[in-house]
C-alpha positions as CSV (number, residue, x, y, z in Angstrom):
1,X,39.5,-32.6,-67.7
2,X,40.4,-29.8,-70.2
3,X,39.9,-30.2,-73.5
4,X,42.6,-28.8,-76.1
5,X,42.7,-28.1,-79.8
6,X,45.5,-28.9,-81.6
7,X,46.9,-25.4,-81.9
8,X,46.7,-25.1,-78.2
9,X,48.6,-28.5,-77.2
10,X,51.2,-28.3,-80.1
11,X,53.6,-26.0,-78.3
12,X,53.9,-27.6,-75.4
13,X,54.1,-30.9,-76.8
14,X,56.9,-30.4,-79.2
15,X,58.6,-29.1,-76.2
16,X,57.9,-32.3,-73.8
17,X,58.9,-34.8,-76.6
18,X,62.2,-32.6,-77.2
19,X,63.1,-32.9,-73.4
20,X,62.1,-37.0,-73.3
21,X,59.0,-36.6,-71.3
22,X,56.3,-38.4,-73.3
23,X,55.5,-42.3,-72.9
24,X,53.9,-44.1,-76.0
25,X,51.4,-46.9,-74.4
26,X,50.0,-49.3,-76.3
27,X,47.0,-51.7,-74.9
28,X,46.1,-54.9,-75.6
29,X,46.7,-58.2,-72.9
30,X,49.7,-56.7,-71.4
31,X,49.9,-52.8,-71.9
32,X,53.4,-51.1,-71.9
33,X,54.7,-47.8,-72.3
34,X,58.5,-46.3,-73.3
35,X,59.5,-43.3,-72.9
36,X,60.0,-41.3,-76.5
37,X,61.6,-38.7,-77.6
38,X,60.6,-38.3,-81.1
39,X,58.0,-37.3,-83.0
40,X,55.6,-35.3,-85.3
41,X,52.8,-33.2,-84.4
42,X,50.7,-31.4,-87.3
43,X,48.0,-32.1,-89.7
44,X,47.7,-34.4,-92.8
45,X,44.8,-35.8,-94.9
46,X,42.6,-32.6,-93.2
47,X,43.4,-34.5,-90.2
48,X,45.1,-33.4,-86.8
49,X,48.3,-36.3,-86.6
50,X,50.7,-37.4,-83.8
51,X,53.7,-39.6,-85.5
52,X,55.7,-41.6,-83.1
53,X,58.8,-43.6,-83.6
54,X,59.6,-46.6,-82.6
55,X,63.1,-49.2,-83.3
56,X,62.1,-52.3,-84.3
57,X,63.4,-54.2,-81.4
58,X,61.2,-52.1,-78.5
59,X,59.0,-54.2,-76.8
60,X,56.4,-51.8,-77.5
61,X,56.8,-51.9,-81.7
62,X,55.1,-55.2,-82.4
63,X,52.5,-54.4,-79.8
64,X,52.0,-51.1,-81.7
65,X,51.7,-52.6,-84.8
66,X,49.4,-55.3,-84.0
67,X,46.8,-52.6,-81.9
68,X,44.8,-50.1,-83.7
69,X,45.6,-47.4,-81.5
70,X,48.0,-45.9,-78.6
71,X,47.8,-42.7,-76.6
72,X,51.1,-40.2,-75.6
73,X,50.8,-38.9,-71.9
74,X,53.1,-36.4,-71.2
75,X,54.3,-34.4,-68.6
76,X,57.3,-31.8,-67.1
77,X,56.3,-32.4,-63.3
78,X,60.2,-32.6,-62.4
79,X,58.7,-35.2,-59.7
80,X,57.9,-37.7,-62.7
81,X,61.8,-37.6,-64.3
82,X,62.5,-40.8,-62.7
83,X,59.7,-42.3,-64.3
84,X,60.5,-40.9,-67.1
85,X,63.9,-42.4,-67.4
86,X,62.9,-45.9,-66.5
87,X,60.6,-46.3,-68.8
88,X,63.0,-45.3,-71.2
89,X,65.9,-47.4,-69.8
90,X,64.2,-50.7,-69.1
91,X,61.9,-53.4,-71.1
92,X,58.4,-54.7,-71.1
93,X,59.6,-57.9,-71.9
94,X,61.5,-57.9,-68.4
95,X,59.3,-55.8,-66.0
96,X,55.9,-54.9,-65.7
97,X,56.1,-51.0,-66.3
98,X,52.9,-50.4,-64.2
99,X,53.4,-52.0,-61.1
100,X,55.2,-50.4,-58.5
101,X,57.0,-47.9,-60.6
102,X,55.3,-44.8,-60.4
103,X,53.3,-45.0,-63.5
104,X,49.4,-45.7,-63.1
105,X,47.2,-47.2,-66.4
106,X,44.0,-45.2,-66.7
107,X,41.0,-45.8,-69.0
108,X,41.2,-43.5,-71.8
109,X,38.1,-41.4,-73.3
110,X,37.9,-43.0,-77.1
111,X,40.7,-45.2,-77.9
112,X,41.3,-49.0,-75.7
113,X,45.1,-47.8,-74.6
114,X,45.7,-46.5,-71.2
115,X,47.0,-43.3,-70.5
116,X,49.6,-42.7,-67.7
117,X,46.8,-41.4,-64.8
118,X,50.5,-39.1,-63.4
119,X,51.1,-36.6,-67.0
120,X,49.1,-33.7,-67.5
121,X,48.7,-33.9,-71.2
122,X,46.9,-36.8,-73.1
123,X,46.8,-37.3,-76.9
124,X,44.7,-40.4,-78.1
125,X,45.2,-42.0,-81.2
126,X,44.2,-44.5,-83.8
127,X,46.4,-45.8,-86.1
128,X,46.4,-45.0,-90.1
129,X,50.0,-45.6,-91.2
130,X,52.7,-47.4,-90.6
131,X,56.0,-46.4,-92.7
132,X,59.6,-48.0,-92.2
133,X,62.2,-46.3,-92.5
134,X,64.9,-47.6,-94.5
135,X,68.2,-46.4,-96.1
136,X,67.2,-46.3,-99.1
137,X,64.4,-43.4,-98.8
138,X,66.6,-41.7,-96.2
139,X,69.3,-39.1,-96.6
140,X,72.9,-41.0,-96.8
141,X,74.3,-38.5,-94.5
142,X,71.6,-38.7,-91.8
143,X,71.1,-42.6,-92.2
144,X,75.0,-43.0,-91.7
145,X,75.3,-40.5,-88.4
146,X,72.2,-41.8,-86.4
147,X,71.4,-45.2,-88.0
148,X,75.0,-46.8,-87.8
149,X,73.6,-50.1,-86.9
150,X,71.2,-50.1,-89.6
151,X,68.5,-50.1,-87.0
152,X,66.0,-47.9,-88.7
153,X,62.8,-47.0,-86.8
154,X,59.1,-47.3,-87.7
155,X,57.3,-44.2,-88.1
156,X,53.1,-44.8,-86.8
157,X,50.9,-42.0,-88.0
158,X,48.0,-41.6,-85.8
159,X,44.9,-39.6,-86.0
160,X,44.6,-37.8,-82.9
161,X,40.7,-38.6,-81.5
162,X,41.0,-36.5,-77.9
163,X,43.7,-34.0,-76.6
164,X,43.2,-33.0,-72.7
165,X,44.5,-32.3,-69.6
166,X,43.9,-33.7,-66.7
């Protein structure tokens, strides 16, 4: 294992969460993972943060909400792409993600979530805000071009507690 600072792992990460190859997983009796594509890397409240995004009707958002933390394993091994899309294209509520699909749970360092043992790059997180997004706080442009459906995301602010590589 490698340990990283934030200023070492930011770079790449933007990059992997640009190209959809991240997976949020979130513990608890039955851990899941999705596949994301959003999110916010920096520092608040003299803090290093990792934001993730989540619709309201994932599988994984009430989970999310309900744990206090949830790691982001990520990866551009081209050999994990079909991983990547299907746990971006199919539900925990209809399949086990981490049986027989190419994705293994491992213990984490600090925080109860697994990580995914098959990325490279690991951030672990606990939870310190949680923010809806609604229309009124956003931008009526942006909230009418990606938010047609009124199906705003949540936006989970968590304090990063370990960055590696494995």
């Amino acid at each position: 294992m490698n340990k990283l600072t934030l200023t070492e792992a930011i770079a790449p990460a933007t990059e992997m969460l640009m190209k959809g190859r991240a997976l949020l997983t979130v513990g608890g009796e039955t851990p899941n993972t999705m596949t994301i594509g959003w999110g916010f890397i920096g520092y608040c409240w003299n803090k290093p943060v990792l934001t993730v995004v989540v619709r309201k009707q994932r599988h994984t958002h009430d989970f999310l909400l309900k744990e206090s933390n949830f790691t982001v394993s990520m990866s551009m091994d081209e050999d994990l792409k079909p991983v990547f899309a299907f746990a971006g294209s199919e539900s925990g509520r209809d399949v086990n993600k981490f049986s027989g699909h190419g994705m293994t749970m491992e213990k984490a360092q600090k925080v109860s979530a697994p990580i995914v043992k098959e990325c490279k790059l690991h951030f672990e997180c606990v939870t310190r805000l949680v923010q809806e997004m609604t229309e009124d706080n956003m931008d009526k442009e942006m909230s009418a071009h990606v938010y047609p459906m009124k199906d705003f995301h949540t936006m989970v602010f968590g304090e990063i507690v370990d960055i590696y590589e494995t």
